[in-house]
N, CA, C and O atoms as CSV, one atom per row, in Angstrom:
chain,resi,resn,atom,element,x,y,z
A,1,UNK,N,N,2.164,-46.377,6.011
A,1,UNK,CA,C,2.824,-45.386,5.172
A,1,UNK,C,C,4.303,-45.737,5.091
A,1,UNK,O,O,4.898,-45.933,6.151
A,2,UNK,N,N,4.964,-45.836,3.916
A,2,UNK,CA,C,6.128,-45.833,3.834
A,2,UNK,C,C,6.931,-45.133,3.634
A,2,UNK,O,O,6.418,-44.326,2.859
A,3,UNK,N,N,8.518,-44.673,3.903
A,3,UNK,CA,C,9.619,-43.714,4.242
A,3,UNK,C,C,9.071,-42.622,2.621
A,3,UNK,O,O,9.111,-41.392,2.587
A,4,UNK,N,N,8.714,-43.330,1.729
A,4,UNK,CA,C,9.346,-42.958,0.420
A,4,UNK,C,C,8.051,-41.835,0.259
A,4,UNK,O,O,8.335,-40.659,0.036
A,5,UNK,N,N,6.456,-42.307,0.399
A,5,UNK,CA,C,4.697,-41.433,0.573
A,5,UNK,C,C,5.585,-40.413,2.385
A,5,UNK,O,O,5.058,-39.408,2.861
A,6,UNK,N,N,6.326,-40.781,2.724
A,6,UNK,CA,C,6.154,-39.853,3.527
A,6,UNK,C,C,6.900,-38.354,3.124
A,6,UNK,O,O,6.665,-37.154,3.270
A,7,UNK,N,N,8.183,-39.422,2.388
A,7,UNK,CA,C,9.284,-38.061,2.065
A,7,UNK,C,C,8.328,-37.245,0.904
A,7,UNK,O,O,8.347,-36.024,1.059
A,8,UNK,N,N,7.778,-37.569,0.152
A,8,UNK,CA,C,6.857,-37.202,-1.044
A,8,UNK,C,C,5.801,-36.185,-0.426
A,8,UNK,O,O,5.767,-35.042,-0.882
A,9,UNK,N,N,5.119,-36.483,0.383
A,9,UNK,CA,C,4.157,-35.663,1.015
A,9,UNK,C,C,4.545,-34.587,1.746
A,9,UNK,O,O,3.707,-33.778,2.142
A,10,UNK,N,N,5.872,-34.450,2.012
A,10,UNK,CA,C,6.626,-33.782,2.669
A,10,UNK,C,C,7.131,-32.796,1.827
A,10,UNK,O,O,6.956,-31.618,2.138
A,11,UNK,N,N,7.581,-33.019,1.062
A,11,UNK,CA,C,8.144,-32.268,0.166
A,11,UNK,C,C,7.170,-31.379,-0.418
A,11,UNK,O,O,7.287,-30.157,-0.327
A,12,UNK,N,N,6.047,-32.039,-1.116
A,12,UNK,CA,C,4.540,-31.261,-1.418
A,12,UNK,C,C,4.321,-30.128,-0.817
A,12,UNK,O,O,4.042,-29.044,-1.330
A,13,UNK,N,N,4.525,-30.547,0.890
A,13,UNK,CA,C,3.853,-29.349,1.959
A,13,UNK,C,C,4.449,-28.185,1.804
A,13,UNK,O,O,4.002,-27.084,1.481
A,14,UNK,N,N,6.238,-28.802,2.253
A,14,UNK,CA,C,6.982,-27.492,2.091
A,14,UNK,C,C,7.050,-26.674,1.065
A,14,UNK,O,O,7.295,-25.472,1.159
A,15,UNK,N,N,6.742,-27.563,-0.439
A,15,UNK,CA,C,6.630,-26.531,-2.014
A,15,UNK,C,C,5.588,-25.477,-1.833
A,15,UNK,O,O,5.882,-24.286,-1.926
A,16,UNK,N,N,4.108,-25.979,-1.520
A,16,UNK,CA,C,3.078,-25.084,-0.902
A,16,UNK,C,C,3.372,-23.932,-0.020
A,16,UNK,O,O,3.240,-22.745,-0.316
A,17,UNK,N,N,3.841,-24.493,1.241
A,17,UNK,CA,C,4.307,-23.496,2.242
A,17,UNK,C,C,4.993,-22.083,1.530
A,17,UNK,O,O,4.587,-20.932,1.370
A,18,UNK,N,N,6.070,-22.710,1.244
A,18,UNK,CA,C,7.243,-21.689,0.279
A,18,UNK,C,C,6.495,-20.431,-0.656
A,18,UNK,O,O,6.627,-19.218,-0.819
A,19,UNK,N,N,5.575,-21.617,-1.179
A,19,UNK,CA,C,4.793,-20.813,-3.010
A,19,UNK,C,C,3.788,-19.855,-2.070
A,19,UNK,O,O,3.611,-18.733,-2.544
A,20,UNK,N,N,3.219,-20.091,-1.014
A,20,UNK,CA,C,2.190,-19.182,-0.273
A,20,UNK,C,C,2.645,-18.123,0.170
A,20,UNK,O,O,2.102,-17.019,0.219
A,21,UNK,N,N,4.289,-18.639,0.712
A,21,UNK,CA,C,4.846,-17.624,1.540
A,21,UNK,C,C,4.993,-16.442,0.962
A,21,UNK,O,O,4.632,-15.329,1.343
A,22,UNK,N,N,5.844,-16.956,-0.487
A,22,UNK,CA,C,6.101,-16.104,-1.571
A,22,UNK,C,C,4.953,-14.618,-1.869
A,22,UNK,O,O,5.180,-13.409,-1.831
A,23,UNK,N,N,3.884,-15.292,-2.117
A,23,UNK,CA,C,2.822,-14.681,-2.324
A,23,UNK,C,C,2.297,-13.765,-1.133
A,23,UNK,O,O,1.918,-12.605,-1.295
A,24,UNK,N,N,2.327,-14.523,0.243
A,24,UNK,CA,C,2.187,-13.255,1.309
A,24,UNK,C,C,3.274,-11.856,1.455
A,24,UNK,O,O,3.054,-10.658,1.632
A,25,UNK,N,N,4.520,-12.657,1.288
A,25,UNK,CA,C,5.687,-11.271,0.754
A,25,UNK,C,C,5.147,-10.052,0.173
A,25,UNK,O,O,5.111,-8.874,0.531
A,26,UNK,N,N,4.513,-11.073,-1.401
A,26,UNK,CA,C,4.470,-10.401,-2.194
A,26,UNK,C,C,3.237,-8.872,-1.999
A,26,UNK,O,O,3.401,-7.653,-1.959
A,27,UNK,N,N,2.181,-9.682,-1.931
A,27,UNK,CA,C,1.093,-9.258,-0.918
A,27,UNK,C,C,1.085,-7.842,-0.320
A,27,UNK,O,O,0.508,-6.860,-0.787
A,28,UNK,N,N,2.032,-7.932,1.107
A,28,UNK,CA,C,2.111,-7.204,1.582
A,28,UNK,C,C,2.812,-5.980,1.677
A,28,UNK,O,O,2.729,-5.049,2.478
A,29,UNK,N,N,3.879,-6.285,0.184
A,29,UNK,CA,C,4.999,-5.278,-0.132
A,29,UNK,C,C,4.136,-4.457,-0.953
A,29,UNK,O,O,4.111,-3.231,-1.065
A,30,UNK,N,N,3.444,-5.335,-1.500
A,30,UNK,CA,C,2.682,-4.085,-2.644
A,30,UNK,C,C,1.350,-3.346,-2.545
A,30,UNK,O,O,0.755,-2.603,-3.326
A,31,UNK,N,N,1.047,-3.866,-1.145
A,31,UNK,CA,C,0.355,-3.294,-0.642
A,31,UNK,C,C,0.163,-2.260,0.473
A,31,UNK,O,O,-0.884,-1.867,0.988
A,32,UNK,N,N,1.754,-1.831,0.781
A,32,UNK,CA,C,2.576,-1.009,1.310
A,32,UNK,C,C,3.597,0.529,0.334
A,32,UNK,O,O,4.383,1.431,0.624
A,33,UNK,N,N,2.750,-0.132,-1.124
A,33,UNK,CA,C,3.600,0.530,-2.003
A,33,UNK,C,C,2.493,2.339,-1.789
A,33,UNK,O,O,1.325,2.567,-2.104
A,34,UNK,N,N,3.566,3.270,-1.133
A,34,UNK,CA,C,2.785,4.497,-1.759
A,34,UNK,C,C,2.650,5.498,-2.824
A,34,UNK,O,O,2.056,6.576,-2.831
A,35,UNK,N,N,3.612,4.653,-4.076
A,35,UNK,CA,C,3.863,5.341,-5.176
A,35,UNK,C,C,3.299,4.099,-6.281
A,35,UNK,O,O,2.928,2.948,-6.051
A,36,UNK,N,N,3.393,4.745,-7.355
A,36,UNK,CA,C,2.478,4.047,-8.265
A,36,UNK,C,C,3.425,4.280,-10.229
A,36,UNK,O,O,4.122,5.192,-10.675
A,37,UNK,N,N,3.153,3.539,-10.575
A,37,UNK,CA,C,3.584,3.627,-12.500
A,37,UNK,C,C,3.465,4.990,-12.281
A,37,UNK,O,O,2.771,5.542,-11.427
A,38,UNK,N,N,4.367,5.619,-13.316
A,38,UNK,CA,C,3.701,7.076,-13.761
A,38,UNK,C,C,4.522,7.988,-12.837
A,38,UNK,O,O,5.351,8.834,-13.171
A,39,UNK,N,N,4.091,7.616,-11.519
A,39,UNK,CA,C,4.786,8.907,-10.571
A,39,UNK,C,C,6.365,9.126,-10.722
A,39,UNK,O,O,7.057,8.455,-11.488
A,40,UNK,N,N,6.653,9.734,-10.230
A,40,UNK,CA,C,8.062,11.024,-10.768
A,40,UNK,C,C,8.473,10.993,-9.097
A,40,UNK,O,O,7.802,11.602,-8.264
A,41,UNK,N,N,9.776,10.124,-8.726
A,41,UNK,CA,C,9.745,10.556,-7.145
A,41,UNK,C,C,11.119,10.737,-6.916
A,41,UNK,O,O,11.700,10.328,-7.922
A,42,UNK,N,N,12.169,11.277,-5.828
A,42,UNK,CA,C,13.252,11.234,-5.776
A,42,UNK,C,C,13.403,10.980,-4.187
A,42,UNK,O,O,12.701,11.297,-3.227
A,43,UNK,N,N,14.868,10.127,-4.343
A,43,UNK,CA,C,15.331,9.709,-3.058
A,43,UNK,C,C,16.664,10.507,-3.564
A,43,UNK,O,O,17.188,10.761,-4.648
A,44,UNK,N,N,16.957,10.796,-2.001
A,44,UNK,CA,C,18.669,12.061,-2.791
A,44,UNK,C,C,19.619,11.244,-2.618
A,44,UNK,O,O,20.619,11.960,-2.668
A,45,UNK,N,N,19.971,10.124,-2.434
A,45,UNK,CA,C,21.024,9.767,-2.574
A,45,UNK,C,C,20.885,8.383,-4.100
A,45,UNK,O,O,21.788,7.812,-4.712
A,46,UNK,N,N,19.456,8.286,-4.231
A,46,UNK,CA,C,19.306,7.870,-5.734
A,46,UNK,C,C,19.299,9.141,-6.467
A,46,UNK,O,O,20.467,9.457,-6.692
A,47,UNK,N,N,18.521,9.949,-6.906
A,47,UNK,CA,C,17.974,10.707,-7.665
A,47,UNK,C,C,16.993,10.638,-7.987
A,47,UNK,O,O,16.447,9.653,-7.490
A,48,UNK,N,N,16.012,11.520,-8.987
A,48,UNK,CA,C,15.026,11.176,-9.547
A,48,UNK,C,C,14.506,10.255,-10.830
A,48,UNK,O,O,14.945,10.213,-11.979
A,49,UNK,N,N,13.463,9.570,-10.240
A,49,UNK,CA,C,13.085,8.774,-11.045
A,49,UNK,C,C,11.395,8.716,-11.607
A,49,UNK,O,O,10.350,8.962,-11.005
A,50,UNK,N,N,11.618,8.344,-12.808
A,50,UNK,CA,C,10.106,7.985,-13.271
A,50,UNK,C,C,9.700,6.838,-13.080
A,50,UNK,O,O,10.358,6.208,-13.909
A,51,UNK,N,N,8.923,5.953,-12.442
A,51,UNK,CA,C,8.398,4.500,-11.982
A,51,UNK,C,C,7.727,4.310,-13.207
A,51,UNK,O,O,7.018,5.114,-13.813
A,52,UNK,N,N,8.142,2.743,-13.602
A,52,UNK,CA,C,7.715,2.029,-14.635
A,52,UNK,C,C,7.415,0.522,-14.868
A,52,UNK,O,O,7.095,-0.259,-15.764
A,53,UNK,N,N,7.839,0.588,-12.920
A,53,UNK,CA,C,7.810,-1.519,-12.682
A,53,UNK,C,C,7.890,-1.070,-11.495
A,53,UNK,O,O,8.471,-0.051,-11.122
A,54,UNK,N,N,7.178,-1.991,-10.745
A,54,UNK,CA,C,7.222,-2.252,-9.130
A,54,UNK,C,C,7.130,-3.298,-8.643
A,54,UNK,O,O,6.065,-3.915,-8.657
A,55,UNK,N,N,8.514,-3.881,-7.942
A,55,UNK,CA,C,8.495,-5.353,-7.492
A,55,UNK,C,C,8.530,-5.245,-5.816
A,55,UNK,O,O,8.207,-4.310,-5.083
A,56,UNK,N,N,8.961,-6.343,-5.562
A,56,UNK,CA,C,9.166,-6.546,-4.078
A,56,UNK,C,C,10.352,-6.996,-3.559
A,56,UNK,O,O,10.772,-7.890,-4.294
A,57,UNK,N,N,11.138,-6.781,-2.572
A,57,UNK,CA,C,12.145,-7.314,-2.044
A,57,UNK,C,C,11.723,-7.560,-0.319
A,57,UNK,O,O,10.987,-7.002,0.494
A,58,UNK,N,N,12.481,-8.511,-0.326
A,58,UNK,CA,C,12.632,-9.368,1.814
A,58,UNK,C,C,13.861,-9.420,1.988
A,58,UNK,O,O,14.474,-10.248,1.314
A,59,UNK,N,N,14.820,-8.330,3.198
A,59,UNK,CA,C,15.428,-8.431,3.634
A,59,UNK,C,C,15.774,-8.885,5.588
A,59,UNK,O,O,15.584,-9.817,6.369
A,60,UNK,N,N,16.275,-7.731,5.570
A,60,UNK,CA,C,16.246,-8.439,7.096
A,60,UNK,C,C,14.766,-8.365,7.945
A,60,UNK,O,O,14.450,-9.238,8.754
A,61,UNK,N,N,13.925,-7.201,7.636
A,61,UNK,CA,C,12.689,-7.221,8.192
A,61,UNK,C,C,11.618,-7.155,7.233
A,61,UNK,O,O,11.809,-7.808,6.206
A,62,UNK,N,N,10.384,-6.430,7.339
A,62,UNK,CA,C,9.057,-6.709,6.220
A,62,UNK,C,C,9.603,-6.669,4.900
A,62,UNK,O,O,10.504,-5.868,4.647
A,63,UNK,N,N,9.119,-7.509,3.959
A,63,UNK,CA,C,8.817,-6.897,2.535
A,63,UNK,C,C,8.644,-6.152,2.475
A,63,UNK,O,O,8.154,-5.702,3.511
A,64,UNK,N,N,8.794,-5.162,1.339
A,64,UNK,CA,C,9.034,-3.667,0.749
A,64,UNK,C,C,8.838,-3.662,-0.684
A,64,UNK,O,O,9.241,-4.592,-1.384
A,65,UNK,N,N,8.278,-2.722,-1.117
A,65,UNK,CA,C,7.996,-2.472,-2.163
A,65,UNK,C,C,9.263,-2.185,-3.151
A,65,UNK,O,O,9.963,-1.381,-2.536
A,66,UNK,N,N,9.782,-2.438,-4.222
A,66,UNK,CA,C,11.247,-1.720,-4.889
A,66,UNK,C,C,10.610,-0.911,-6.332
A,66,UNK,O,O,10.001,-1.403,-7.282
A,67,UNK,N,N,11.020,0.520,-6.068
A,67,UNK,CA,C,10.807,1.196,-7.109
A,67,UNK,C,C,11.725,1.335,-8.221
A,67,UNK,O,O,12.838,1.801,-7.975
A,68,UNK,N,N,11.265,0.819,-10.059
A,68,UNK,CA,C,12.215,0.648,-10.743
A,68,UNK,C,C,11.999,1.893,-11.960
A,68,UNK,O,O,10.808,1.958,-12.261
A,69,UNK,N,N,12.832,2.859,-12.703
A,69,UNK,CA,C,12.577,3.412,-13.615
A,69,UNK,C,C,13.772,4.212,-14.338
A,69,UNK,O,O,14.905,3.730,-14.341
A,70,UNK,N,N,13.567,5.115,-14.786
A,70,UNK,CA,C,14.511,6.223,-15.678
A,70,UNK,C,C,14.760,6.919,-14.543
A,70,UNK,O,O,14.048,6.900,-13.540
A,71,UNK,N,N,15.968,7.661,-14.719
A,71,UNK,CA,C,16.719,8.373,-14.221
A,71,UNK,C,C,16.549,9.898,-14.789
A,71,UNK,O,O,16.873,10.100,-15.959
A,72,UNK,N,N,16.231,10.582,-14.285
A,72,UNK,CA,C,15.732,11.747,-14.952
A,72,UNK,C,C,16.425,12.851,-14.465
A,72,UNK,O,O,16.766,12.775,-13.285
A,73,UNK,N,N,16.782,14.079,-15.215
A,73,UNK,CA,C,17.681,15.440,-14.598
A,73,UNK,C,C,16.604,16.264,-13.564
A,73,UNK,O,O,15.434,16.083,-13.227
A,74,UNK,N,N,17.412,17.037,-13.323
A,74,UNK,CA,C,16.622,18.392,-13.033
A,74,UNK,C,C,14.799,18.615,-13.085
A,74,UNK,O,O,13.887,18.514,-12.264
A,75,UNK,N,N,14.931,19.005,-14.695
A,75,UNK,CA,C,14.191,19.284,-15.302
A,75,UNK,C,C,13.251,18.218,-15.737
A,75,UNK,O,O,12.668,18.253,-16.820
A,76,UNK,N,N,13.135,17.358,-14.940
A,76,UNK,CA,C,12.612,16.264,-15.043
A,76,UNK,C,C,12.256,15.219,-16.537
A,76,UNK,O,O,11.294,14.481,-16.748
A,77,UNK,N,N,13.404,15.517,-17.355
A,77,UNK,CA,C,13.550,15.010,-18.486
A,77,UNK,C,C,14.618,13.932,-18.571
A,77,UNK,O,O,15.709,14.053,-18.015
A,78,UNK,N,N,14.193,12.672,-19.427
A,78,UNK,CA,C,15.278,11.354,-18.949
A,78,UNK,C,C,16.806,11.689,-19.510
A,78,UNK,O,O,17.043,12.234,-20.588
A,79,UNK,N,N,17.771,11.251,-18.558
A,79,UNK,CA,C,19.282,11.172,-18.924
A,79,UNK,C,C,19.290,10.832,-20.213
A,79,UNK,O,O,18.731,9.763,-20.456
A,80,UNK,N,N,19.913,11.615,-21.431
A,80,UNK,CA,C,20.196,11.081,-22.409
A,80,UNK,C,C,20.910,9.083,-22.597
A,80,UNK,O,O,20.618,8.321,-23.519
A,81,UNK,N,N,21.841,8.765,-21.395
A,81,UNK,CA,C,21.982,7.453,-21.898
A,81,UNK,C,C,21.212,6.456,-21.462
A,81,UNK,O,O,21.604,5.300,-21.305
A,82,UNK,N,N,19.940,6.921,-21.222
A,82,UNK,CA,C,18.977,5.643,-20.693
A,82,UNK,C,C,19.049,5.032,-19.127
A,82,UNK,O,O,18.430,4.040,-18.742
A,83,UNK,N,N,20.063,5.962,-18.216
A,83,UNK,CA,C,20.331,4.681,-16.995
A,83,UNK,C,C,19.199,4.984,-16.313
A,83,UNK,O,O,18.565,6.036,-16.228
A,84,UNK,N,N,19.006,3.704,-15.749
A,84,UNK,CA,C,17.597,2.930,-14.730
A,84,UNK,C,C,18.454,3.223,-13.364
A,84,UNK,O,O,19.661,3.131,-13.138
A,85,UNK,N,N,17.265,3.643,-12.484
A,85,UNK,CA,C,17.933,3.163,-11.151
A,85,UNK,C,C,16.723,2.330,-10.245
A,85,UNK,O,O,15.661,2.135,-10.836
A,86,UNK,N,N,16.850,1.844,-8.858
A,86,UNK,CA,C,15.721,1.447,-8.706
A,86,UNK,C,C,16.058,1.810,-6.845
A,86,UNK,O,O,17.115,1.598,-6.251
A,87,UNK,N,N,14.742,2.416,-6.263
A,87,UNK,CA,C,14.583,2.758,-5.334
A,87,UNK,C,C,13.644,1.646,-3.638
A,87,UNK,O,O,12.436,1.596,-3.404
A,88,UNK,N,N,14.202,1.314,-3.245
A,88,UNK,CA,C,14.104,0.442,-2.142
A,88,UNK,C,C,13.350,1.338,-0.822
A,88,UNK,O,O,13.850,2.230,-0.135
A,89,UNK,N,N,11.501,0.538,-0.737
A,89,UNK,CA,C,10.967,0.954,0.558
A,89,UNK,C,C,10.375,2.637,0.092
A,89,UNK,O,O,10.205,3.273,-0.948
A,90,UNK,N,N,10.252,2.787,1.160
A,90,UNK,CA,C,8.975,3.834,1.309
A,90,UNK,C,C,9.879,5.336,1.978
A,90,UNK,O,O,9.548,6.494,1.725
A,91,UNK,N,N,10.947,4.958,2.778
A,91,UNK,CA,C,11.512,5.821,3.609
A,91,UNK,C,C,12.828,6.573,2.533
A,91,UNK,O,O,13.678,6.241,1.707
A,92,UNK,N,N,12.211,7.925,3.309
A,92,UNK,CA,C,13.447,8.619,2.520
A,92,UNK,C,C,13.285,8.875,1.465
A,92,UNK,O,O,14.285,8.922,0.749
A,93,UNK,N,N,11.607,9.232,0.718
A,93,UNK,CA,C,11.423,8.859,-0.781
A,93,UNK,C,C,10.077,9.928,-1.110
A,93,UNK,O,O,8.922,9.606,-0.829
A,94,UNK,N,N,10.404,11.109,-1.686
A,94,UNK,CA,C,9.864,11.584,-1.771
A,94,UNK,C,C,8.264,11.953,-3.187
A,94,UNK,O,O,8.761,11.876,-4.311
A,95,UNK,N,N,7.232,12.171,-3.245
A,95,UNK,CA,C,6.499,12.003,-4.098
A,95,UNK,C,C,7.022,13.855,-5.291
A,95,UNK,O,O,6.948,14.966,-4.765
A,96,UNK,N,N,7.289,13.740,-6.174
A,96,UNK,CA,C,7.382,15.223,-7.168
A,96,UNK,C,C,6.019,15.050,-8.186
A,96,UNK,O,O,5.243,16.002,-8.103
A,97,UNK,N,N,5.694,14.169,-8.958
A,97,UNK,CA,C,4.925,14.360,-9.366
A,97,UNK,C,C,3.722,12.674,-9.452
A,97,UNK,O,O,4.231,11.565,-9.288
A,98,UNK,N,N,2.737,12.783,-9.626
A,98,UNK,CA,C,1.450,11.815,-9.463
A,98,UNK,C,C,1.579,11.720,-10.583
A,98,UNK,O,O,1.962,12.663,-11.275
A,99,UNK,N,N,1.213,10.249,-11.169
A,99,UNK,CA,C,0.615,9.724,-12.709
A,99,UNK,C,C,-0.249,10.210,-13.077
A,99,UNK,O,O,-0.724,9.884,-14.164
């Protein structure tokens, strides 16, 4: 085997490794998610929101689910200027209404 099939094969592994890893992140954040599209939830130092995308973020410990949507008043009707906020994890996050 030469330097050049080794660096090559090497590189392969770690792309794999990475692309799997990615996917176990992913995996396990969203499978930790206890809110869903549709639901209506508020964290008080976000506000309330309507969920309309749910991704994942890895910080210092597990993946976590990130909740993304409209910003909604009171009355659970959206802010006239459209702002999005997006809510991080499970803690501190309350369910108001189910899809």
């Amino acid at each position: 085997m030469e330097e050049l099939e080794y660096t090559q094969k090497l590189k392969k592994l770690e792309e794999v490794y990475l692309s799997d890893k990615k996917a176990l992140h992913i995996e396990f954040a969203l499978s930790n998610a206890k809110f869903k599209k549709g639901d209506i939830i508020i964290e008080d130092s976000k506000g309330i929101i309507l969920i309309d995308k749910i991704t994942t973020y890895i910080g210092f410990g597990l993946p976590e689910p990130v909740y993304h949507g409209l910003l909604l008043k009171k009355d659970l009707t959206p802010k006239k200027n459209g702002e999005r906020e997006a809510i991080y994890g499970n803690r501190c996050v309350e369910l108001i209404k189910s899809a």
